[in-house]
N, C-alpha and C positions, 0 to 999 in steps of 0.2 A: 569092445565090439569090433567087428573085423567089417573091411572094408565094403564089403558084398552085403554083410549084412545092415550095412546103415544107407547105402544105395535103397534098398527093398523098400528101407522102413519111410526114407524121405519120398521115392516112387507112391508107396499108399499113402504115403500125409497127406501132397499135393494133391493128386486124386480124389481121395474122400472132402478134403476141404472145400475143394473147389464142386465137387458133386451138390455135397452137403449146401454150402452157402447158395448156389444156383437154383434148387429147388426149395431151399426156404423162403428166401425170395420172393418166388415165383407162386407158393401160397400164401405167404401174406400178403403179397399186390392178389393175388384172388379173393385171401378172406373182404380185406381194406375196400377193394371195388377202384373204379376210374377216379372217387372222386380225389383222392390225392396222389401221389407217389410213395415209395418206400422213403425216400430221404425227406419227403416234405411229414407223413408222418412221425421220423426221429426228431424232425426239429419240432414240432411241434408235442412233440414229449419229453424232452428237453425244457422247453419252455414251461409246460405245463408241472414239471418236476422243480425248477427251478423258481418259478413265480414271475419273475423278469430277468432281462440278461438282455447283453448288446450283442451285434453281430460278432465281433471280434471275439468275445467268449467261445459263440458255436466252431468260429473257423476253428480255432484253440482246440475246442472239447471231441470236432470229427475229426481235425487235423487234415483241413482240408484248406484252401485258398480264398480268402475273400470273397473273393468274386462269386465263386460258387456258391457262398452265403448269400449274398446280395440275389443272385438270380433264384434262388429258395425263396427267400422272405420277398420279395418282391410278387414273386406268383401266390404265396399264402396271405399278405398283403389284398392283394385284387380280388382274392375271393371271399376280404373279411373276414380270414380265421384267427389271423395276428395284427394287432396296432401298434404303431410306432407313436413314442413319445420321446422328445427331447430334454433333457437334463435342464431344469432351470438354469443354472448355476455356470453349466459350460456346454452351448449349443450344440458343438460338437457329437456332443455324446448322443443315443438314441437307444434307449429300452424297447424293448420288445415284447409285449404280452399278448395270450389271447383273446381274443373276444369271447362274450359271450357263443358263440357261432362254432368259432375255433373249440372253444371245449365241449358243448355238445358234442362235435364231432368227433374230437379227441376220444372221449368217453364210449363212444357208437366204436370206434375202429379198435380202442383196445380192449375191449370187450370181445372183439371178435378174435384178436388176436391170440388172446387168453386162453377163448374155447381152445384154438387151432393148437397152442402150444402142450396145452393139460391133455387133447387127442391124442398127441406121441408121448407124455413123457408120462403118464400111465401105465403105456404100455413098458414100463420096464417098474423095478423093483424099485424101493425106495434109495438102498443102497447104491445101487449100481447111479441112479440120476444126482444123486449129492458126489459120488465120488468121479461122475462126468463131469459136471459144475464145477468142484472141487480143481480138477487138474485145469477147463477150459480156463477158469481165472489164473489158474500158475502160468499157462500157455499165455494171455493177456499180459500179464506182469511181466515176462522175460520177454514181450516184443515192446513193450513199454522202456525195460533197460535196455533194450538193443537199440532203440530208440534213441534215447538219452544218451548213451556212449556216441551214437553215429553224430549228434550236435554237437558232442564236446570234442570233437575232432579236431 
């Protein structure tokens, strides 16, 4: 590929990505409603995927910073959708599950979410959505290695 032409092609990735990821967003905190966030819904499916898991899992799994766990689970916490339980064995540690409360709602928000996503991906062929799927996980997996090479630096 010649220089111009991989210019063009990075110009519409950036574009579409960033288009694309802003207005998904933006309807699922519509389908979802006020009562949670988009990240406090992922951790909360997360969790609910998982069964239990500590914070340090989620920082791991979003690849995000402690802290910014703690300040999740802390607000999921106070509205009783997740309870913290300490490891017999080694105080330290702290599981994380949901409550009764928390899966109700889990269940309510991804329901919705389900509708919102079968709305778009209907609208194309069967083919055409497995071999969007298909490449978006190749795309995932080579930022995963790009990832992993930038640590083993």
């Amino acid at each position: 590929m010649n220089d111009i032409l991989i210019q063009d092609l990075i110009n519409r990735y950036v574009n579409v990505s960033f288009a694309v990821t802003k207005k998904a967003e933006n309807l699922i905190k519509e389908s979802i409603g006020d009562t949670i966030t988009n990240d406090q819904h992922y951790t909360l499916r997360y969790i609910h995927k998982a069964g239990t898991c500590t914070s340090t899992e989620l920082s791991e799994v979003f690849d995000v910073k402690k802290s910014a766990i703690t300040a999740i689970v802390n607000r999921l916490t106070e509205k009783e959708l997740i309870k913290r339980t300490r490891d017999e064995n080694d105080r330290r540690v702290i599981y994380l599950t949901l409550t009764d409360k928390g899966k109700v709602l889990f269940e309510k928000t991804e329901e919705k979410i389900h509708k919102l996503v079968e709305s778009i991906i209907t609208s194309f062929d069967e083919k055409e959505i497995v071999s969007f799927i298909e490449t978006y996980e190749k795309l995932n997996e080579q930022l995963d290695n790009l990832k992993d090479c930038k640590m083993g630096e």
